[in-house]
C-alpha positions in Angstrom: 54.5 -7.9 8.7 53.0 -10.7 10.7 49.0 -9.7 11.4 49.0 -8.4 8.1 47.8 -9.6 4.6 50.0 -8.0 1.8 48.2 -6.8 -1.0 47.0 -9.2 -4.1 50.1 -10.1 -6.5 49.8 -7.7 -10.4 48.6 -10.7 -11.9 46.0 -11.9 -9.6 44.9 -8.2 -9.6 44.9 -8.5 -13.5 42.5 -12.1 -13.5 39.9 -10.5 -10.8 39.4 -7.5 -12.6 39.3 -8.7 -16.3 39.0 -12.8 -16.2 36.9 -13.6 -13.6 33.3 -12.5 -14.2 32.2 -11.1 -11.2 28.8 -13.4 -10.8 26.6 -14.1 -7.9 27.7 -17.4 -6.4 25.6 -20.3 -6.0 25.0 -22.1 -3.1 26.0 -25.6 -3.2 22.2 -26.9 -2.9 21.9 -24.5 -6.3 24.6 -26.1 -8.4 23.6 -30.0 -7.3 20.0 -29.0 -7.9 21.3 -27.6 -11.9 23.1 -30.9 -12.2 20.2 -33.0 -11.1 18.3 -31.3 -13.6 20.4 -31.7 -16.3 20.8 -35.5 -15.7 17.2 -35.9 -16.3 16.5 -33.3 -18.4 18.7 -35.2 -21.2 17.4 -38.1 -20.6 14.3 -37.1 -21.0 15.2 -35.3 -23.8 16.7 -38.6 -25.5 14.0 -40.4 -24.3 11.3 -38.4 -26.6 13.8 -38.3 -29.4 13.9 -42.5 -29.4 10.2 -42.9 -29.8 9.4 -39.6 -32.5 8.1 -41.1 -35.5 10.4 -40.5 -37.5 13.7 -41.4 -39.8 16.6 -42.3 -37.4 18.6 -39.6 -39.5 16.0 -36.8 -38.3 16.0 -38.1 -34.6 19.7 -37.8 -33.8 20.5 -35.7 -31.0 22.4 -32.0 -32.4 25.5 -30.9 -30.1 24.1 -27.6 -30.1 21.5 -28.6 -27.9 23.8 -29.5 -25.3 24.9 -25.9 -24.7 20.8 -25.3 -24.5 20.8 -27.6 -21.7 23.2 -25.5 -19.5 21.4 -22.7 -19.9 18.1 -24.4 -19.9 18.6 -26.5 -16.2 21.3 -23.6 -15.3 19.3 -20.5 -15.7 16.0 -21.3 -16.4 15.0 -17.7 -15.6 16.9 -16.1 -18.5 15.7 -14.6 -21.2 18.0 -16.5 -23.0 16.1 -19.7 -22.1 12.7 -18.8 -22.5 10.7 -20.9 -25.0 10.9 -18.2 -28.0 14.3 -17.7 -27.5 15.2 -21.5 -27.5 12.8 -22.3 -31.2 13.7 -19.0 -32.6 16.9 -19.4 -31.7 17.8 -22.4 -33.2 15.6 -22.8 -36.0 16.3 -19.6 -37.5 20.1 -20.4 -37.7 19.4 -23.5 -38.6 17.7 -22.0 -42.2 20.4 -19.7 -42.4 22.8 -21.9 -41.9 21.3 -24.3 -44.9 21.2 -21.9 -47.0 24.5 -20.3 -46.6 26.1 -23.6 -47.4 23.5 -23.9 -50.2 24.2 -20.6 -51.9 28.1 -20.0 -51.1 31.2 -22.2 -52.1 33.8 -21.0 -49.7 33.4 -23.1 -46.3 34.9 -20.3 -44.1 32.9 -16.9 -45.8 29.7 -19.5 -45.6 30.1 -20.1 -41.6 31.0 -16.2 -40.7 27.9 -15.3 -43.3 25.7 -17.9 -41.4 27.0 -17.0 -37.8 26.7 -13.2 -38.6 23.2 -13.3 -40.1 22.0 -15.7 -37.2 23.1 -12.7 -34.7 21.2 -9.9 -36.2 18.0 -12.1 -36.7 18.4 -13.2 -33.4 18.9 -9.5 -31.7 15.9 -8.3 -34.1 13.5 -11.0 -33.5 14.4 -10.8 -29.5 15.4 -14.6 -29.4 18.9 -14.6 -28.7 19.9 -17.8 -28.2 24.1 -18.5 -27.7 24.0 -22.0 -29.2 22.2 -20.7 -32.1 25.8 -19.9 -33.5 26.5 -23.6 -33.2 23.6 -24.4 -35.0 24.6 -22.0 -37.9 28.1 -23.7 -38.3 26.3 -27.5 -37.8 23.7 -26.8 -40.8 26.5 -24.6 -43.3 28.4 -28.0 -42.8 25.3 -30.2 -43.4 24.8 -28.0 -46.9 28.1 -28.0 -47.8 28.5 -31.8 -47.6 25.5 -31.9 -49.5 23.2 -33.8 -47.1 19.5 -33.3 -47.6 18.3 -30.4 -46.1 14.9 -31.5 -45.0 16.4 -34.1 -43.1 18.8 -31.3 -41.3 15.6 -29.3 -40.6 13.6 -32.1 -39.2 16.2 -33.1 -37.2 16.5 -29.4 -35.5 12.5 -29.0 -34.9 12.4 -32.3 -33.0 15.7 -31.6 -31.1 14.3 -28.6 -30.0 10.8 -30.0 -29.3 12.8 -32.6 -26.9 14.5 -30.1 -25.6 11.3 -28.1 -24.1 9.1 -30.9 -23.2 12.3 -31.9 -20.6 13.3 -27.8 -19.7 8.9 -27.9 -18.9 8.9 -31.5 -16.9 12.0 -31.0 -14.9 11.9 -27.3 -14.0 8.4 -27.1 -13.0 9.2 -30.4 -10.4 12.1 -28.4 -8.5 11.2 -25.9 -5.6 11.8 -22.1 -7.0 11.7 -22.6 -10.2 8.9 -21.4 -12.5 9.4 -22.4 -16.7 8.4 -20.8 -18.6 8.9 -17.9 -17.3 6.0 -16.1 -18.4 5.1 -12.2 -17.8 3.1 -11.3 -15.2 -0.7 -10.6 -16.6 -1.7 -7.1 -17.1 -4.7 -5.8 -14.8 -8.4 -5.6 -16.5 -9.9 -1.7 -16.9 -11.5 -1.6 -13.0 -9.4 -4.3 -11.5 -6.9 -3.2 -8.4 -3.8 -3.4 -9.4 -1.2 -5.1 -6.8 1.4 -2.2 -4.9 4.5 -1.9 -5.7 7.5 -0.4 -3.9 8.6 2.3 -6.2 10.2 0.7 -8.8 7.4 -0.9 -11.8 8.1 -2.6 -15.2 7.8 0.4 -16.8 10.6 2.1 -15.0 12.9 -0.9 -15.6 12.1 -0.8 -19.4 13.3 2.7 -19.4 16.3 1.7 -17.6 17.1 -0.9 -20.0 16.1 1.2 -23.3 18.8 3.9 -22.1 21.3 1.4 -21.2 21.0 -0.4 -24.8 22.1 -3.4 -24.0 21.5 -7.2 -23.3 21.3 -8.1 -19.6 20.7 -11.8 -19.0 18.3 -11.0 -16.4 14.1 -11.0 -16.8 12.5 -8.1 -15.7 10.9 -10.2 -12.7 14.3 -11.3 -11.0 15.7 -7.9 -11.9 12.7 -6.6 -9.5 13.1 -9.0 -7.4 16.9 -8.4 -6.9 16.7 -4.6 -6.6 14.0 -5.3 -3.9 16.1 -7.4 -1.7 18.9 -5.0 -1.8 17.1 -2.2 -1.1 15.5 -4.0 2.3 19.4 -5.3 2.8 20.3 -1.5 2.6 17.8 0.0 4.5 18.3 -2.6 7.6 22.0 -1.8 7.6 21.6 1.7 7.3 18.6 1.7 9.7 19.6 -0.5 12.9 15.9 -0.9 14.7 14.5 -3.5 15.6 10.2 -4.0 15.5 10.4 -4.7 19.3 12.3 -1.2 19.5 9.5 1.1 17.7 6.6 -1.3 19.0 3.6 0.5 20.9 1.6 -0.9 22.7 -2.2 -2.2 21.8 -4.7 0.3 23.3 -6.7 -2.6 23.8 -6.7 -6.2 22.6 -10.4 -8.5 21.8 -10.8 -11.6 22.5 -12.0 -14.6 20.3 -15.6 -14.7 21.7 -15.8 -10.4 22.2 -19.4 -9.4 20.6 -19.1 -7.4 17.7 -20.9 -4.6 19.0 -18.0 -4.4 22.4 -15.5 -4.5 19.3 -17.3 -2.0 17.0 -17.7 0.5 20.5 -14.0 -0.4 21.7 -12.9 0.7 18.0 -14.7 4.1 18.6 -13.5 4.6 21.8 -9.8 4.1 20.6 -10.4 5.7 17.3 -8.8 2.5 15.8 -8.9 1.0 12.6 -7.8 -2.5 13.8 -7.6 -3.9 16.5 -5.1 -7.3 17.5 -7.6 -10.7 18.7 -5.4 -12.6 21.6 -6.3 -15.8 23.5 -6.1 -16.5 27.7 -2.5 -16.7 27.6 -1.6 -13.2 25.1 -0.8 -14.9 21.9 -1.8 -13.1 18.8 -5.0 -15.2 17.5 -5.7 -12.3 14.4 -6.2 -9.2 13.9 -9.4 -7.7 13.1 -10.1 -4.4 11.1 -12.9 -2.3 9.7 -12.5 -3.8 6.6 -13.7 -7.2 8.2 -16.8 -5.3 8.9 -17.6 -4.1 6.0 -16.6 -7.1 4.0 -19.6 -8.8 6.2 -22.1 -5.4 4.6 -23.3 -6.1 1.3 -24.7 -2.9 -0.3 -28.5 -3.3 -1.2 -30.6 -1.6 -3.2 -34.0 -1.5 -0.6 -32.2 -1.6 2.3 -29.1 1.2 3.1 -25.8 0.0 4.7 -26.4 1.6 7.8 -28.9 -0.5 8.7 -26.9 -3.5 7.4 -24.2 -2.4 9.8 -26.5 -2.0 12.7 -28.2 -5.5 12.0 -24.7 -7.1 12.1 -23.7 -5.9 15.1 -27.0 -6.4 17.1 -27.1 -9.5 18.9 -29.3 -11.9 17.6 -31.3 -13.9 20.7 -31.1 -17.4 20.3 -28.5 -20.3 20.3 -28.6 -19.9 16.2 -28.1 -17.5 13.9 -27.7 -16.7 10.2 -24.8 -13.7 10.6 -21.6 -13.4 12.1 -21.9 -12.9 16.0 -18.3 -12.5 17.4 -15.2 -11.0 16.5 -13.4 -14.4 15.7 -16.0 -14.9 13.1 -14.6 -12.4 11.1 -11.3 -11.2 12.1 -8.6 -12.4 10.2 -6.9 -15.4 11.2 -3.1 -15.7 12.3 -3.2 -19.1 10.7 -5.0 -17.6 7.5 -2.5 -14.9 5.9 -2.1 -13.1 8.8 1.5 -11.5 8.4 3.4 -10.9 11.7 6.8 -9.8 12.9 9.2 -10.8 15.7 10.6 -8.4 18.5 13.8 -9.1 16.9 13.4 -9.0 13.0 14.7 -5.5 11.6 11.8 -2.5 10.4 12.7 -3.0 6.9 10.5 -6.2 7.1 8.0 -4.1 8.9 7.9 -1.7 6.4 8.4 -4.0 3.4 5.1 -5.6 5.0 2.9 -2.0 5.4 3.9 -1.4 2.2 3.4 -4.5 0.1 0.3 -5.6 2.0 -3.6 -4.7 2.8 -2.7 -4.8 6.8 -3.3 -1.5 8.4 -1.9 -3.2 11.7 1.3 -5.1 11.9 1.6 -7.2 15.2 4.2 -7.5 17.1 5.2 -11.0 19.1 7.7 -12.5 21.1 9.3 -16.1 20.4 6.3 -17.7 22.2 4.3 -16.3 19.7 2.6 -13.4 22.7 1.3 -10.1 21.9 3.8 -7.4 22.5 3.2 -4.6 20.5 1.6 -3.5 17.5 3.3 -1.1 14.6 0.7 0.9 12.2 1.2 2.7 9.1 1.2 6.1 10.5 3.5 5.3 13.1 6.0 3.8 10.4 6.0 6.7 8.4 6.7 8.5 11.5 9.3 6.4 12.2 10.9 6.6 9.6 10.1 10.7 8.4 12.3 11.3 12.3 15.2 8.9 11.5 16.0 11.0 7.8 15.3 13.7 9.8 17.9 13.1 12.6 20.2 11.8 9.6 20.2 15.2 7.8 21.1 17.1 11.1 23.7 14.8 11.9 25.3 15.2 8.6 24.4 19.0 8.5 26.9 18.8 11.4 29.6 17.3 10.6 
């Protein structure tokens, strides 16, 4: 019927749903970025194999390692491509490989030895590594044609050596990419540890212990991902805009407003920041309590109250050795300051609240002009009536 599409044909049903793996596509700036890398990244990789010092025999580059490359300059992210993963898993096939074509006369039972033993080192040493089957199969035939076997090995170690001196140089010189891709570092006893939003490493280990099995994904991107859909989620299942839930600033400072007006107009307001504009309304910073007190330092003769009254006394004089007005100390929209448009969805807003020290979230138009401000407590409010209104409406139906 015309103004229709007819449904998919049996077999194009049968390739989506068991031939095509259903990955994330890459944008076309992605894939010319991989190839770029993996031009370069081989040549640098032959380069450093022409000048090692030594035999030509131990120097020559393995087809094995070609397969590394796509995985090193196509997902350099991947467990799979992680330095560990890349020596362990090639070297250790590598051994196995020499010494099943050492130790056993039949060709074929010596490669499906080699191959299987490579796998369960591989999966018990946590350096799975795909080519490392190749590499099993490349050294069973080295053995088995009798070729020396230090030679085979030398030739491996300085392939893979290449190999991550180019994945290091070439990864590390594109935008986004991070190799390698090491762990994040684990908080001192007494140091703060950063927030999170709900889901931690430990949760996704758990995850991944139940599920018992290999995802080709590091715990990092995994958070990463589940982060991204979650905002994607909540701004299509929320439709509010920051200019929609916006109030109003009870009252805004100015660059050049003493500290004591500020301290007074926070009182006053029973504020815990307030937003800093210029002449014409746009947002200059934001300044808190926390600015305050970052300007107290605790002393052991003299107590902070009086620290806090010095600071906010005027000092006479065109000089002084403290901070006198509230640009001084606020913090600066140029200097970290996060900010939302009028337009951008509350799942930013809230992803910012959240993830952030800012007890005050300004608000601006597209000239950049104070329009509102959104606080924690009047997120959670936000949010606590829209479940709220969500429940009744499905109560109803």
């Amino acid at each position: 019927m015309d103004g229709q599409r007819s449904p998919p044909a049996p077999l194009t049903r049968f390739a989506r749903r068991y031939l095509i793996a259903d990955a994330a596509p890459l944008s076309r700036a992605e894939r010319l970025r991989s190839a770029l890398a993996a031009l370069i990244g081989l040549l640098i990789y032959e380069a450093v194999l022409f000048v090692a010092p030594v035999a030509p025999e131990a120097r020559r580059a393995l087809a094995p390692l070609g397969a590394t490359a796509v995985i090193l300059f196509t997902l350099p992210h991947s467990p799979l491509a992680q330095p560990w993963s890349v020596a362990g898993g090639l070297l250790l096939p590598a051994l196995t490989g020499l010494a099943c074509g050492t130790w056993i006369s039949s060709p074929f039972l010596a490669a499906a030895v080699a191959v299987g033993l490579s796998v369960g080192m591989m999966g018990w040493l946590r350096c799975i590594h795909p080519p490392g089957g190749a590499m099993a199969l490349v050294m069973t035939a080295h053995a088995l044609q009798g070729q020396d076997a230090g030679t085979g090995l030398a030739a491996v170690g300085w392939n893979v050596l290449a190999m991550l001196i180019a994945a290091t140089a070439v990864n590390n010189a594109l935008p986004g990419r991070r190799y390698p891709l090491c762990s994040p570092p684990v908080p001192q006893p007494g140091q703060p540890r950063p927030p999170t939003s709900g889901i931690s490493q430990p949760d996704l280990a758990a995850a991944l212990q139940e599920m018992d099995t290999y995802l080709d994904v590091s715990e990092d991107d995994l958070t990463e991902v589940f982060g991204r859909a979650a905002r994607h989620a909540f701004h299509r299942h929320v439709l509010l805009t920051c200019g929609a839930i916006a109030r109003p600033a009870p009252v805004s400072l100015s660059f050049a407003t003493d500290l004591n007006e500020a301290w007074r107009l926070m009182r006053i307001h029973r504020a815990d920041a307030l937003p800093v504009v210029d002449r014409t309304g746009r947002l200059e910073g934001v300044l808190s309590l926390e600015d305050f007190l970052r300007h107290v330092e605790p002393a052991e003769t003299t107590r902070v109250g009086d620290k806090v009254r010095r600071l906010l006394r005027p000092t006479p004089g065109p000089s002084s050795d403290k901070p006198e007005v509230v640009g001084q100390i606020m913090q600066a929209a140029r200097h970290g300051l996060r900010m939302v448009r009028e337009s951008d969805g509350i799942a930013l807003a809230a992803e910012i609240l959240s993830s952030t020290g800012q007890t005050l979230l300004p608000v601006v138009d597209g000239q950049g002009r104070l329009t509102g401000v959104i606080s924690r407590p009047h997120m959670t409010a936000v949010l606590f009536r829209h479940e709220a209104l969500a429940y009744v409406r499905n109560d109803r139906l």
